[in-house]
Legacy VTK file of the C-alpha trace (Angstrom):
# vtk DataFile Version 3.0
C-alpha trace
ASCII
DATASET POLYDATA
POINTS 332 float
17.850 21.305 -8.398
19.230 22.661 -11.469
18.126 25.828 -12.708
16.568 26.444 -16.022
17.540 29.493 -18.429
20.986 29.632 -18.466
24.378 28.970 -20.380
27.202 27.505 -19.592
30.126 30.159 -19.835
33.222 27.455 -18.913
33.102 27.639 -15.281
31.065 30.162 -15.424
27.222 30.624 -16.300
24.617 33.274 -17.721
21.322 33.515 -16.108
19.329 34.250 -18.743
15.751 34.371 -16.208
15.831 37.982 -15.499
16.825 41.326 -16.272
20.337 41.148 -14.755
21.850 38.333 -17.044
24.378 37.812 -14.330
27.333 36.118 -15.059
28.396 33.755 -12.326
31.138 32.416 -11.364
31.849 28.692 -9.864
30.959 28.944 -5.963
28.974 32.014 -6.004
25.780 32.736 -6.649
23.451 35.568 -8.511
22.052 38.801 -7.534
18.806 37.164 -6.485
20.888 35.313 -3.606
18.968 32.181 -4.515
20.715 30.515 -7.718
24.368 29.092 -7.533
26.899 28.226 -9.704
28.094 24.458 -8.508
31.070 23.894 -10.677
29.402 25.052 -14.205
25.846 24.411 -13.751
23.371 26.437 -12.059
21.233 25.685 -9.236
18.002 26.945 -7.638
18.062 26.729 -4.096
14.936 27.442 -3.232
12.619 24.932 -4.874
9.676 24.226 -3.316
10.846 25.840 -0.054
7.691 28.349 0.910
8.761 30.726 3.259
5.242 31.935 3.279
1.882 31.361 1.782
-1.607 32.053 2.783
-5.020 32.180 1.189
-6.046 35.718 -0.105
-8.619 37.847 -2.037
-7.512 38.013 -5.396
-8.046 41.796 -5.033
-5.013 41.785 -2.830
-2.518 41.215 -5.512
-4.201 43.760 -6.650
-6.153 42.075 -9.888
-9.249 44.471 -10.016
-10.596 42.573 -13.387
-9.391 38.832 -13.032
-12.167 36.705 -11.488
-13.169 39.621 -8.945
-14.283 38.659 -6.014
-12.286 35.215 -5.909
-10.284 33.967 -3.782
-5.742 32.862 -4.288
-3.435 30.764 -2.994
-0.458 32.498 -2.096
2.894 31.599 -1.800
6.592 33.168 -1.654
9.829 31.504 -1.296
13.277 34.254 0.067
14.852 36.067 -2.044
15.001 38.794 -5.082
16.780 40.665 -7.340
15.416 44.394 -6.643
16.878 45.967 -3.461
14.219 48.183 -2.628
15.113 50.421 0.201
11.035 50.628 0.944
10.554 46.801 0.615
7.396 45.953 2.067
8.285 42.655 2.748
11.685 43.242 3.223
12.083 40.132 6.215
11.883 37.515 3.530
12.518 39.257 -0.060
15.908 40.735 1.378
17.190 37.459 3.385
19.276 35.437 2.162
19.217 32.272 3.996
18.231 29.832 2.393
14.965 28.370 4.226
10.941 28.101 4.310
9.150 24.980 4.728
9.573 21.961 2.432
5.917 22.513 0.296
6.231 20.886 -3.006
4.074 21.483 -6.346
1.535 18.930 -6.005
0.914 20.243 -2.058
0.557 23.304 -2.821
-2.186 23.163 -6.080
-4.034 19.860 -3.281
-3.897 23.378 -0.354
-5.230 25.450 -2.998
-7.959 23.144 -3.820
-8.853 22.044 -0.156
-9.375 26.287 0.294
-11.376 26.762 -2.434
-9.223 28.854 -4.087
-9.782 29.567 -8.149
-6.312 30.642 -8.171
-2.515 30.502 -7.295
-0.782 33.633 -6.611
3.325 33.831 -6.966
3.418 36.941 -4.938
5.557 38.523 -1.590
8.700 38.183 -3.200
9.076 38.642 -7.113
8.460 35.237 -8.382
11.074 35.362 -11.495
13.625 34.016 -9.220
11.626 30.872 -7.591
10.642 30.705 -11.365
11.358 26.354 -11.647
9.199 25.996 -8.389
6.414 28.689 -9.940
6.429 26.965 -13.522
6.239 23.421 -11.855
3.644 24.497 -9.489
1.607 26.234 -12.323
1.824 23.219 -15.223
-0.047 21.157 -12.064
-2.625 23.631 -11.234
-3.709 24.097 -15.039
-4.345 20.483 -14.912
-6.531 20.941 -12.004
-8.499 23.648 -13.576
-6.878 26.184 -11.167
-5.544 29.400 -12.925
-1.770 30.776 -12.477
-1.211 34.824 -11.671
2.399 36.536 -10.886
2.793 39.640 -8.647
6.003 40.871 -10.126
8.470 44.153 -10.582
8.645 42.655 -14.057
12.124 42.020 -14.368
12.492 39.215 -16.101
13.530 38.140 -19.912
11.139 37.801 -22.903
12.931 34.185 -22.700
11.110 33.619 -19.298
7.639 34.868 -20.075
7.786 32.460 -23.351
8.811 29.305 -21.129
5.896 29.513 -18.964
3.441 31.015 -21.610
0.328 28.731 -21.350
0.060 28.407 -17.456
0.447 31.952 -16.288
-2.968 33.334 -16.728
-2.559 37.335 -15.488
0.230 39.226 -13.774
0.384 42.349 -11.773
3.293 44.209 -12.963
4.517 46.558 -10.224
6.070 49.586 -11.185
7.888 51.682 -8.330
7.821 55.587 -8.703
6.111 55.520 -12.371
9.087 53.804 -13.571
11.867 57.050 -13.480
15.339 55.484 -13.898
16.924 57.848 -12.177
14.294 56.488 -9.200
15.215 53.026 -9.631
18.767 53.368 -9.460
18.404 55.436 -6.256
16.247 53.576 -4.187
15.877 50.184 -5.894
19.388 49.565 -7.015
18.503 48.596 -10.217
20.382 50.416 -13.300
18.440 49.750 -16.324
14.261 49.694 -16.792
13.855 48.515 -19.862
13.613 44.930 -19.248
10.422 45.951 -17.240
9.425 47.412 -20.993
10.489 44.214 -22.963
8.526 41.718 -20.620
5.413 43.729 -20.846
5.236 43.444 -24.516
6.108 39.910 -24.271
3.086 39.317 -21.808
1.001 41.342 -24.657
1.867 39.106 -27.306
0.892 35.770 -25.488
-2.129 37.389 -24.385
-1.228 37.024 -20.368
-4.258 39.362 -18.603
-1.959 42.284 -17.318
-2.677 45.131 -14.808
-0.460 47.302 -13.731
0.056 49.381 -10.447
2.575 52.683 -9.394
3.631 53.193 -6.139
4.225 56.404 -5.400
7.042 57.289 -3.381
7.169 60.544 -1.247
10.955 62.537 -2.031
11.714 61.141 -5.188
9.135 58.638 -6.752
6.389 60.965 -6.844
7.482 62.754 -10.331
3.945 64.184 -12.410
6.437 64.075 -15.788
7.742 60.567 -14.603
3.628 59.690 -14.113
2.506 60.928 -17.530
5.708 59.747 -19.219
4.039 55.799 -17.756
0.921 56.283 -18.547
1.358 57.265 -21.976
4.112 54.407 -22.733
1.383 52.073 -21.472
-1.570 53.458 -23.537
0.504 53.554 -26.867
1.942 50.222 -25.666
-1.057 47.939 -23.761
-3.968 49.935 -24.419
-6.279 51.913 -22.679
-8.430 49.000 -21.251
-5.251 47.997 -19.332
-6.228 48.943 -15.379
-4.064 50.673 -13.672
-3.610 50.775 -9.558
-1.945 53.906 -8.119
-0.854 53.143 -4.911
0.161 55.168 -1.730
3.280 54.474 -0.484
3.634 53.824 3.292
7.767 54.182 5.301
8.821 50.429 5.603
12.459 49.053 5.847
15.090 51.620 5.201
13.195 54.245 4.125
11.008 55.303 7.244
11.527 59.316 7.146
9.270 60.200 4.949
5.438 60.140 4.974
2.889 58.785 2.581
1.831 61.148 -0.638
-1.467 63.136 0.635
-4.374 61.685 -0.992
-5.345 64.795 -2.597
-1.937 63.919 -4.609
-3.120 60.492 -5.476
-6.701 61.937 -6.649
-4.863 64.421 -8.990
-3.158 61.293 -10.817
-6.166 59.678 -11.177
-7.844 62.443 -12.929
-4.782 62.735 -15.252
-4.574 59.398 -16.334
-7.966 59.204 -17.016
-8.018 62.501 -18.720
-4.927 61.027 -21.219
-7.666 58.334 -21.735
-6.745 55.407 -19.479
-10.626 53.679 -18.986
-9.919 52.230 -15.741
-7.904 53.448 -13.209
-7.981 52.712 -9.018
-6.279 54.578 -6.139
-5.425 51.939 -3.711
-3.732 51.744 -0.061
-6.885 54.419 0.361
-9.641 51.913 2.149
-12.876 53.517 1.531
-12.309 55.859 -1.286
-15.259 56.169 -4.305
-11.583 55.153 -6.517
-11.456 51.809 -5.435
-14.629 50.930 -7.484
-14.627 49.895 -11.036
-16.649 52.391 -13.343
-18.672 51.892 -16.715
-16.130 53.884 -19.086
-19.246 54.820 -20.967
-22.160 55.799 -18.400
-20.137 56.258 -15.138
-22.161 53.939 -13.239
-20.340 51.661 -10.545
-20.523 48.056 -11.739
-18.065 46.692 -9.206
-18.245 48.273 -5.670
-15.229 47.355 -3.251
-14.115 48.383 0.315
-10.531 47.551 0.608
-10.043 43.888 -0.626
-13.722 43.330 0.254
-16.354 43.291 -3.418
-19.263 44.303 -1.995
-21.745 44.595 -4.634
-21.653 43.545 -8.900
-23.285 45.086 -11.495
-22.670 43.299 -14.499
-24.097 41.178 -17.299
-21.572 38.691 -18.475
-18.283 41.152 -19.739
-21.035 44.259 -20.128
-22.075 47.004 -18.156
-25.482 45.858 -16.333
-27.024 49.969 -17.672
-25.492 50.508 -20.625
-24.123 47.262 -22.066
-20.776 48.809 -22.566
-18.211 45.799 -23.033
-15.423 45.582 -20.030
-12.195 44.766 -20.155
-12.858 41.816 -17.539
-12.272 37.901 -17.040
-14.775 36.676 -14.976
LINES 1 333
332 0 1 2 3 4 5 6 7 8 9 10 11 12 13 14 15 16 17 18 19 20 21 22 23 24 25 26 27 28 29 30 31 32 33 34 35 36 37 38 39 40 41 42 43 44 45 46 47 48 49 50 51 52 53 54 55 56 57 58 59 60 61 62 63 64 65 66 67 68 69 70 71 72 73 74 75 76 77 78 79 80 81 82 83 84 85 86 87 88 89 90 91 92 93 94 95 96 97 98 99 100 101 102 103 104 105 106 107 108 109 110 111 112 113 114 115 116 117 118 119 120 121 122 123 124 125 126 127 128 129 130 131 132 133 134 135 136 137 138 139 140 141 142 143 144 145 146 147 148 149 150 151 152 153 154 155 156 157 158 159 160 161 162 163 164 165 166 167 168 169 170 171 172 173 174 175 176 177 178 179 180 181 182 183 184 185 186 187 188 189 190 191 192 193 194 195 196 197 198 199 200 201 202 203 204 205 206 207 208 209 210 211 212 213 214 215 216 217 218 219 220 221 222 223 224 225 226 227 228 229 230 231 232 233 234 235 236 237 238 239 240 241 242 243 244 245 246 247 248 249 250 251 252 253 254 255 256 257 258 259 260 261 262 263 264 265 266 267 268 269 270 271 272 273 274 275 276 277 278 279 280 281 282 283 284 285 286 287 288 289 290 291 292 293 294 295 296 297 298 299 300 301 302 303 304 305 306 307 308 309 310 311 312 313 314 315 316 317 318 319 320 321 322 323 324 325 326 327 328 329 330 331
């Protein structure tokens, strides 16, 4: 199928979907591994080839303030354009066959519906480069009444977040070692950040429901100046209503010799973003901590209690605090 967001070079083409604006020539295909240049014009190859889905809580993704409690489709196809050397789900988002099973648009939003599912998740793998099979998918399921969320590195052009502005509801943006470059060049491969910057802003301005979460990376991701340096670029940039997930890295893939951060580590970022005045901020990969619950910024009082992915109790009225009527930054 051909691909969307591109330009014709000669033989050649630009990508113009992500971050990397590769240039590719005739025969060979981008850095994603899953768009190909077939004699001037550019091709997905995945399209509506699922190499994995699966119906989860919403709080997986992890979207702490987007219809809590609900319930997501979720679906991946191969492929991606970071090279994460800690990939969680390196099997599928480093392979580069091309294969999954043949699920197309309209099966996927009548599988959401026969679940019960409120919405679809484009998650696994970053979904910028299955972006024709996402957009298609997500144009059917607004049509259906059945909202749209990305779980995404973030990596892709203000170009892309304007094509499919109007079905994608919310996005997870996940940030890997509180966004050092020096970090991401290292251990993701990737050279330049700021397209992670410009897409954020972009998802401000069409009003896409963001939270963002840090994984934090023992021997080199775990930088406090790299962490503060984040928090305030997204407090000047998003607000401080935007929540914010710090997660705890576990060894997966290529990078197995190190061990997780301690949680005492994780605690003492929590209580520095919220002390630079971040109103909602979770530690997660930490089942059972008082940090996974969402808090009244004003009284203090738990309004959403959670163990893991589970909600286990709500204590709201509407958008408000259920004590002190304080207005949350929530979509329910």
């Amino acid at each position: 199928m051909e691909a969307m967001l591109y330009e014709r070079l000669d033989s050649a083409v630009k990508c113009n979907l992500c971050g990397w604006r590769c240039t590719i020539q005739s025969g060979k295909r981008g850095l994603c591994g899953v768009r190909e240049n077939r004699g001037g014009t550019l091709h997905t190859l995945v399209y509506g080839k699922a190499i994995s889905y699966a119906v989860d809580p919403i709080e997986k993704k992890p979207l702490y303030h987007f219809h809590p409690g609900s319930i997501a489709f979720s679906i991946a196809t191969v492929g991606c354009n970071f090279r994460c050397i800690f990939c969680d789900n390196w099997s599928i988002s480093q392979d580069r066959e091309i294969k999954g099973e043949d699920l197309p648009p309209e099966e996927v939003v009548s599988m959401a519906k026969r679940a019960g599912c409120q919405s679809i998740s484009y998650t696994y793998t970053e979904p910028t480069i299955f972006f024709e099979y996402a957009y298609d998918t997500a144009r059917i399921a607004h049509r259906e009444n059945i909202y749209n969320t990305f779980v995404t590195n973030g990596y892709m052009t203000p170009e892309a977040v304007d094509v499919i502005d109007g079905y994608l509801d919310a996005a997870t943006v996940d940030f890997k070692g509180s966004g050092d470059p020096d970090f991401y060049r290292s251990f993701c491969k990737v050279t330049n950040t700021e397209p992670i910057y410009q897409s954020l802003l972009e998802m401000k301005q069409k009003k896409i429901f963001i939270e963002i979460t840090n994984l934090i990376v023992t021997g080199g991701g775990d930088s406090k100046n790299a962490f503060l340096k984040l928090i305030r670029w997204i407090i000047d940039n998003l607000g401080d209503a935007v929540p914010l997930h710090i997660l705890r890295f576990f060894p997966s893939y290529l990078y197995t010799s190190a061990a997780p951060p301690q949680v005492s580590f994780l605690e003492e970022l929590w209580k520095i973003s919220k002390s630079e005045g971040l109103k909602y901020v979770y530690l997660g990969n930490v089942p059972g901590h008082k940090y996974e619950h969402t808090y009244c910024p004003r009284c203090n009082k738990v309004l959403i209690e959670r163990f893991g992915f589970d909600v286990t109790s709500v204590r709201l009225k509407g958008k408000r605090c259920a004590f002190c009527g304080e207005e949350i930054n929530i979509i329910i």
